[in-house]
N, CA, C and O atoms as CSV, one atom per row, in Angstrom:
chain,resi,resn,atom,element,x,y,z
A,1,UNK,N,N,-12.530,19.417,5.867
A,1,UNK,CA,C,-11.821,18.628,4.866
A,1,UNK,C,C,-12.729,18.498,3.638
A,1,UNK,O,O,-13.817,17.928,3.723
A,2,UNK,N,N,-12.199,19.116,2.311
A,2,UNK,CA,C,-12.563,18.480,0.908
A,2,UNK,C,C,-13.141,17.295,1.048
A,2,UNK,O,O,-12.821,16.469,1.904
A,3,UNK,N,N,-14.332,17.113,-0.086
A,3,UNK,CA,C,-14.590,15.276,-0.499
A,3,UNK,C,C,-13.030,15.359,-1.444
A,3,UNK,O,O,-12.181,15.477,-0.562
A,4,UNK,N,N,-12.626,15.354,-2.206
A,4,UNK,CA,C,-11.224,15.380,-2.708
A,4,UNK,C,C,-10.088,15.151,-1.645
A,4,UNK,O,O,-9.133,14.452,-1.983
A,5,UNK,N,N,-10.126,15.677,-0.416
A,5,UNK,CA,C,-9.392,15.362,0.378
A,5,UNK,C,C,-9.199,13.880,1.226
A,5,UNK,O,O,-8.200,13.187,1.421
A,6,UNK,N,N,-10.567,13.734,1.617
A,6,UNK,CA,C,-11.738,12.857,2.175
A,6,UNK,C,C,-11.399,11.718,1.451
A,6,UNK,O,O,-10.816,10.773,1.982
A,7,UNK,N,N,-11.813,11.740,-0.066
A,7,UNK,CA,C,-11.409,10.465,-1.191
A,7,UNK,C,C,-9.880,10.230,-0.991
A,7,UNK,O,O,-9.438,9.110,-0.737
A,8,UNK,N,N,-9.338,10.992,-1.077
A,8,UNK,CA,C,-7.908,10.587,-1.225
A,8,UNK,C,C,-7.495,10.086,-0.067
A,8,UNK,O,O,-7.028,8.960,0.101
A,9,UNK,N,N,-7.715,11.162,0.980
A,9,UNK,CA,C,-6.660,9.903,2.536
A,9,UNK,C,C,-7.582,8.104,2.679
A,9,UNK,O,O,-7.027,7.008,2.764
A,10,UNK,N,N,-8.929,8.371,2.662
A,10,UNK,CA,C,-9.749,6.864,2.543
A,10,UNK,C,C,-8.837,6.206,1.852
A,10,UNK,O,O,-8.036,5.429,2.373
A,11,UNK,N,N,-8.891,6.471,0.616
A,11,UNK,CA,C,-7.705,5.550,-0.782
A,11,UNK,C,C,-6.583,5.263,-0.288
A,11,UNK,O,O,-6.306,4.100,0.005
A,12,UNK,N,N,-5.805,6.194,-0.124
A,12,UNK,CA,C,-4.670,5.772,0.812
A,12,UNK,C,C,-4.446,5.351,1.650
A,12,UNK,O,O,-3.364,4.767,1.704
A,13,UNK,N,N,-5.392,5.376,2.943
A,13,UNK,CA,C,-5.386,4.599,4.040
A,13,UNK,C,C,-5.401,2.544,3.209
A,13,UNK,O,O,-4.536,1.672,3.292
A,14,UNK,N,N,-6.737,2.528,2.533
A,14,UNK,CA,C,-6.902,1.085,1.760
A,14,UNK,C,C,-5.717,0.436,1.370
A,14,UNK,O,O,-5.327,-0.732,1.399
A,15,UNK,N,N,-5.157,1.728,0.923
A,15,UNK,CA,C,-4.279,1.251,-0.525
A,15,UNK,C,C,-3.032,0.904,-0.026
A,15,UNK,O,O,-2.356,0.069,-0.627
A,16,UNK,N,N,-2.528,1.574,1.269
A,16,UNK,CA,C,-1.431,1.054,2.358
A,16,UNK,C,C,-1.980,-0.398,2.793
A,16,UNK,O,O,-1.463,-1.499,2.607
A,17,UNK,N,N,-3.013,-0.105,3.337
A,17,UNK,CA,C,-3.320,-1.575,3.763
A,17,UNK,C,C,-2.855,-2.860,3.157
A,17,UNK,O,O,-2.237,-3.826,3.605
A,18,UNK,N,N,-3.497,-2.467,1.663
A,18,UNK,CA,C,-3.511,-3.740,0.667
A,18,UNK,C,C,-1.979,-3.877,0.540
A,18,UNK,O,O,-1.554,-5.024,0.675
A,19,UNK,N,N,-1.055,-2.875,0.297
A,19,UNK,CA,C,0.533,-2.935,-0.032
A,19,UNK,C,C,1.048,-3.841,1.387
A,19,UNK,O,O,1.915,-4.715,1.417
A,20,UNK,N,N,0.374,-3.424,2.301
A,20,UNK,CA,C,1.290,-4.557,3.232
A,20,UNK,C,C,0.672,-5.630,3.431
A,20,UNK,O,O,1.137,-6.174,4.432
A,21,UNK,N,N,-0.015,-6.117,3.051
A,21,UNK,CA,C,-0.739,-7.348,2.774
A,21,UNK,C,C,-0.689,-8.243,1.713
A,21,UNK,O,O,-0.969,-9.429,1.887
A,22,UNK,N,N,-0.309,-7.729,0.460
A,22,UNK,CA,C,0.094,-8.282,-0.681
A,22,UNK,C,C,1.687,-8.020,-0.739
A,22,UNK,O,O,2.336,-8.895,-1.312
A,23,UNK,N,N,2.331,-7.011,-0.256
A,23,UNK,CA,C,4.001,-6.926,-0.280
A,23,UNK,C,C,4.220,-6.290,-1.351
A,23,UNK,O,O,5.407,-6.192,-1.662
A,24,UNK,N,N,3.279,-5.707,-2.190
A,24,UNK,CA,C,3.627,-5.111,-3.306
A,24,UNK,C,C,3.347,-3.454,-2.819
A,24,UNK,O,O,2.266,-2.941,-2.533
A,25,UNK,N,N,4.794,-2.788,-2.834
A,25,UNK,CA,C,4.961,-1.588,-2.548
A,25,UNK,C,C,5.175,-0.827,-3.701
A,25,UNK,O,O,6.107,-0.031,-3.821
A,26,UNK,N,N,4.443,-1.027,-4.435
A,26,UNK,CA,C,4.734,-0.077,-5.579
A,26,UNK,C,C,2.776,-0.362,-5.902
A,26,UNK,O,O,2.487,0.472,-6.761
A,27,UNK,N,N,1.934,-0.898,-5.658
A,27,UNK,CA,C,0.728,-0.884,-5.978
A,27,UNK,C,C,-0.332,0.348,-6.021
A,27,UNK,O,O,-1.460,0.527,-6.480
A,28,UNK,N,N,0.771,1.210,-5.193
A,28,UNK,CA,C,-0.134,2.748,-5.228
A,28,UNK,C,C,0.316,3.598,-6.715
A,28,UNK,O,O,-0.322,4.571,-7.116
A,29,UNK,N,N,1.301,3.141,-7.296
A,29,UNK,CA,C,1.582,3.668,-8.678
A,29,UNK,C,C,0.455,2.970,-9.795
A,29,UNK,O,O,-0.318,3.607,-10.510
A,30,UNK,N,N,0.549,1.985,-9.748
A,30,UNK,CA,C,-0.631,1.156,-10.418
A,30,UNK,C,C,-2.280,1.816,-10.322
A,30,UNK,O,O,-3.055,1.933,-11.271
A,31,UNK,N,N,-2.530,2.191,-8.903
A,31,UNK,CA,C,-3.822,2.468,-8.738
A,31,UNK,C,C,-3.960,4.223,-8.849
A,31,UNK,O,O,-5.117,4.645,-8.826
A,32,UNK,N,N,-3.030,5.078,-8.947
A,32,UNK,CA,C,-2.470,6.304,-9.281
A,32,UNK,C,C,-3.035,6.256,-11.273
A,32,UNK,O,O,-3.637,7.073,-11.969
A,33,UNK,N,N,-2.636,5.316,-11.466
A,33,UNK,CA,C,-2.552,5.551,-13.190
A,33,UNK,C,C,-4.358,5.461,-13.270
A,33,UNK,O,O,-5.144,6.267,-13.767
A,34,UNK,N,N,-4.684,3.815,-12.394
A,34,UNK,CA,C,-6.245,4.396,-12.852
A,34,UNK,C,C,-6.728,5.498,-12.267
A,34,UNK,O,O,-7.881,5.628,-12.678
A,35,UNK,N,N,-6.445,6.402,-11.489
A,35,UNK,CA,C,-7.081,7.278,-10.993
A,35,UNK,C,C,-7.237,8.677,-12.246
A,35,UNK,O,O,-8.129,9.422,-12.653
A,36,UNK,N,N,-5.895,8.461,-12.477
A,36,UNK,CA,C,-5.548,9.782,-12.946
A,36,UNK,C,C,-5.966,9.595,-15.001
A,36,UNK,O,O,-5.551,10.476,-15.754
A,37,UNK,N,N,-6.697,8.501,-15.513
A,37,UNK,CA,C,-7.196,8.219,-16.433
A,37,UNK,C,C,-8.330,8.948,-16.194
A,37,UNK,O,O,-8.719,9.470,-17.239
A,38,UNK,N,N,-9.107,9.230,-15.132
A,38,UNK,CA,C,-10.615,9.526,-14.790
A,38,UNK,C,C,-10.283,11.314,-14.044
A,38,UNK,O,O,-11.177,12.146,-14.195
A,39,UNK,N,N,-9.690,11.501,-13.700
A,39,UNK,CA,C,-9.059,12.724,-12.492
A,39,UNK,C,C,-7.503,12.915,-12.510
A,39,UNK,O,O,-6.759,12.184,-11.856
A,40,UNK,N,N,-7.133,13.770,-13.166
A,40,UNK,CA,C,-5.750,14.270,-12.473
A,40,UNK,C,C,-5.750,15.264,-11.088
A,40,UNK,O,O,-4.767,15.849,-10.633
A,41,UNK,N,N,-6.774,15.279,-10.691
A,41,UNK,CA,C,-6.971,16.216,-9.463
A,41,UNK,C,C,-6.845,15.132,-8.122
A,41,UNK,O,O,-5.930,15.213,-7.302
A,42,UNK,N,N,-7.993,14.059,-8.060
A,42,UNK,CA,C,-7.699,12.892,-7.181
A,42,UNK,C,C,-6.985,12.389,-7.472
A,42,UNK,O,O,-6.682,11.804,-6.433
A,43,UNK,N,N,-6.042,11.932,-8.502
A,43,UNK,CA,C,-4.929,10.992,-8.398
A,43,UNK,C,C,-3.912,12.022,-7.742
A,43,UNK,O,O,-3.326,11.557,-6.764
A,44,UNK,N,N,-3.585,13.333,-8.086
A,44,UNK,CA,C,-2.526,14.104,-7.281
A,44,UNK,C,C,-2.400,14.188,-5.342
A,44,UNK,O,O,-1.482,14.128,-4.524
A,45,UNK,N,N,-3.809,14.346,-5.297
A,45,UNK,CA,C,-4.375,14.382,-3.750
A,45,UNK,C,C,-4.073,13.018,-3.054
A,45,UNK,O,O,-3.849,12.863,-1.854
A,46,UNK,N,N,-4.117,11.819,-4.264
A,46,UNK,CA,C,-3.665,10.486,-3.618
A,46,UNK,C,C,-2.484,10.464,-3.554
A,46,UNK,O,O,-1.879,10.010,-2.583
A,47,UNK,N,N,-2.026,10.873,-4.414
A,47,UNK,CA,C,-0.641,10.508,-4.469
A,47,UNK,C,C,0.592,11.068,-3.262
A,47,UNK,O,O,1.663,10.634,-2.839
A,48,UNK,N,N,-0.278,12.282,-3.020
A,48,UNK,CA,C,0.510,13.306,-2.246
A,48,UNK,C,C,-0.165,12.680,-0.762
A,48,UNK,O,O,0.373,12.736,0.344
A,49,UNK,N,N,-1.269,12.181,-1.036
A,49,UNK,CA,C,-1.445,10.949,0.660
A,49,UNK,C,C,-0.480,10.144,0.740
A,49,UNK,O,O,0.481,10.316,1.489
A,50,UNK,N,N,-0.635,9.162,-0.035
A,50,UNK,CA,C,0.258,8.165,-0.145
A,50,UNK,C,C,1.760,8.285,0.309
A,50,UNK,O,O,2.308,7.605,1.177
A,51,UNK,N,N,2.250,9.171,-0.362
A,51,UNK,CA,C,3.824,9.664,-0.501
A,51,UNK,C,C,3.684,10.305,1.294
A,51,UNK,O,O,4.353,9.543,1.993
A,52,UNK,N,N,3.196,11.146,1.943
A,52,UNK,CA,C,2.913,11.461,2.860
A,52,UNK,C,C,3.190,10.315,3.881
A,52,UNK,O,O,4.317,10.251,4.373
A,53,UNK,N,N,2.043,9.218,4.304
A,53,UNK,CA,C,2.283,7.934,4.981
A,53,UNK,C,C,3.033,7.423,4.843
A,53,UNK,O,O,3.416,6.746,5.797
A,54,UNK,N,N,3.798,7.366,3.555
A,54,UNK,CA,C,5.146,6.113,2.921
A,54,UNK,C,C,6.618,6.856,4.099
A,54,UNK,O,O,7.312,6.272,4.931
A,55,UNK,N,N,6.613,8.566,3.585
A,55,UNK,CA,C,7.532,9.291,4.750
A,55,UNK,C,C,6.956,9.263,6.303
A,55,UNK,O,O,7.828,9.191,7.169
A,56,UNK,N,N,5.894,9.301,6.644
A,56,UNK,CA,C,5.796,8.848,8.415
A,56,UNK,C,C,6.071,7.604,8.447
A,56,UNK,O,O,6.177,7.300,9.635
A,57,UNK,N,N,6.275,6.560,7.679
A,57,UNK,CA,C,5.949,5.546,8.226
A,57,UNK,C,C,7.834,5.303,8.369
A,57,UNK,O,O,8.457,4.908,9.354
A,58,UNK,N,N,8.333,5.681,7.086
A,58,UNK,CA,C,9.825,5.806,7.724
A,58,UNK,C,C,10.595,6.586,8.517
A,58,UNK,O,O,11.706,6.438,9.027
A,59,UNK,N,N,9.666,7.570,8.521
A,59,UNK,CA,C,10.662,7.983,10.244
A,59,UNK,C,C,10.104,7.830,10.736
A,59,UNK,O,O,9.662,8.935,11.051
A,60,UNK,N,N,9.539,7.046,11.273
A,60,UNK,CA,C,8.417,6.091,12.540
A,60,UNK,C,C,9.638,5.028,12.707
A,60,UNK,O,O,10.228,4.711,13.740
A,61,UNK,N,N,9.812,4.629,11.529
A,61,UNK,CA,C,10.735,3.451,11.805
A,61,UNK,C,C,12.204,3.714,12.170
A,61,UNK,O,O,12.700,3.021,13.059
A,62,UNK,N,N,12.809,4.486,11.670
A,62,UNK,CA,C,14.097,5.095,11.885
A,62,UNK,C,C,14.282,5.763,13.415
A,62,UNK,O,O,15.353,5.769,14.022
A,63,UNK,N,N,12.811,6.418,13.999
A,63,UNK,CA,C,12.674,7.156,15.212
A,63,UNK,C,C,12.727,5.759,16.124
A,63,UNK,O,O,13.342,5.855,17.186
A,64,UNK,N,N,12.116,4.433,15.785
A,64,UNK,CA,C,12.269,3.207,16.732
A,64,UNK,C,C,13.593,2.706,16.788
A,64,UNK,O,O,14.114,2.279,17.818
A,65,UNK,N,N,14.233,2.769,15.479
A,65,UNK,CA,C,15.759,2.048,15.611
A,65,UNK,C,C,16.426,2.863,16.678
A,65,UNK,O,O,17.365,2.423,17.341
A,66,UNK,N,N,15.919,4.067,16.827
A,66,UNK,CA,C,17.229,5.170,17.190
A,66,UNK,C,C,17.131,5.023,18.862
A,66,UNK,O,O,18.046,5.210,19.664
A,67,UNK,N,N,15.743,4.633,19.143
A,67,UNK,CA,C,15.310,4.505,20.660
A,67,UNK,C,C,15.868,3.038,21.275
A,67,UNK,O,O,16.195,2.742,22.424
A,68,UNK,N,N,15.835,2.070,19.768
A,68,UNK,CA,C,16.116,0.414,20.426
A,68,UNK,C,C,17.615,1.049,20.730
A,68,UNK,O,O,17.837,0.877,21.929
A,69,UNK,N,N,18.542,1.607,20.195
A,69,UNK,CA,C,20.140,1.596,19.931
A,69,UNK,C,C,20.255,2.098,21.094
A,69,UNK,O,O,21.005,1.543,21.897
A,70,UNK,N,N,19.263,3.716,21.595
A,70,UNK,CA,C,19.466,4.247,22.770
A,70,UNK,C,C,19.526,3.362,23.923
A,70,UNK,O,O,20.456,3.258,24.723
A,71,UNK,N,N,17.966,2.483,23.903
A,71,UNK,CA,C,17.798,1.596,25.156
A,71,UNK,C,C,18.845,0.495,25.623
A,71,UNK,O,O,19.092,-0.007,26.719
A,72,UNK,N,N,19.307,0.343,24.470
A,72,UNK,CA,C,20.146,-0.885,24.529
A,72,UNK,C,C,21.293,-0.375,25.229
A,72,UNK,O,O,21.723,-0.827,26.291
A,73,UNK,N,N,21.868,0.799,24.437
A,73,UNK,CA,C,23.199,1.573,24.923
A,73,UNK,C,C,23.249,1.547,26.655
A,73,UNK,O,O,24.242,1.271,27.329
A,74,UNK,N,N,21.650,1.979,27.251
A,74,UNK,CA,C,21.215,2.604,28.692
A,74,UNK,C,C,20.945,1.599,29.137
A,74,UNK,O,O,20.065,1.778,29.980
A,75,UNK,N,N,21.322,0.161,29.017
A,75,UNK,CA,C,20.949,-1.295,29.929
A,75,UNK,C,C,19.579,-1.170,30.105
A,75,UNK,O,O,19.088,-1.272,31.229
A,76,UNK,N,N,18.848,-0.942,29.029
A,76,UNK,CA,C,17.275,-0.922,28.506
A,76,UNK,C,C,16.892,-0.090,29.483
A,76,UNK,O,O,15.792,-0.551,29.788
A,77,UNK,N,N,17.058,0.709,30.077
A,77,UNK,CA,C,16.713,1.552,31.102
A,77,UNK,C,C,15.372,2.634,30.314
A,77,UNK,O,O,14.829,3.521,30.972
């Protein structure tokens, strides 16, 4: 793995953190702009982390609804 790579999932890992901790889901656009003032290379690599986790994390969630609906359907079986 790249330090470019390396920097960016770290950032993103943080930067999820902080969004669900503060509730502000748009805070990786904010921290995208300072990046990309200094680097358009790491802000892209973040961004494309970011955007990455934001899609697992919804079909993570969509893959749980689909299992509660199943279990429920199967007398939680």
């Amino acid at each position: 793995m790249s330090t470019l790579d390396k920097l960016a999932a770290q950032l993103g890992e943080d930067v999820m953190k902080a969004m669900d901790e503060t509730g502000d889901d748009r805070l990786f656009m904010e921290i995208s702009k300072t990046i990309g003032a200094a680097s358009q290379t790491l802000e892209e690599a973040f961004l494309t982390d970011v955007r990455v986790r934001l899609a697992e994390r919804k079909a993570r969630e969509h893959l749980n609804r689909r299992l509660k609906q199943h279990r429920a359907g199967a007398g939680g079986a």
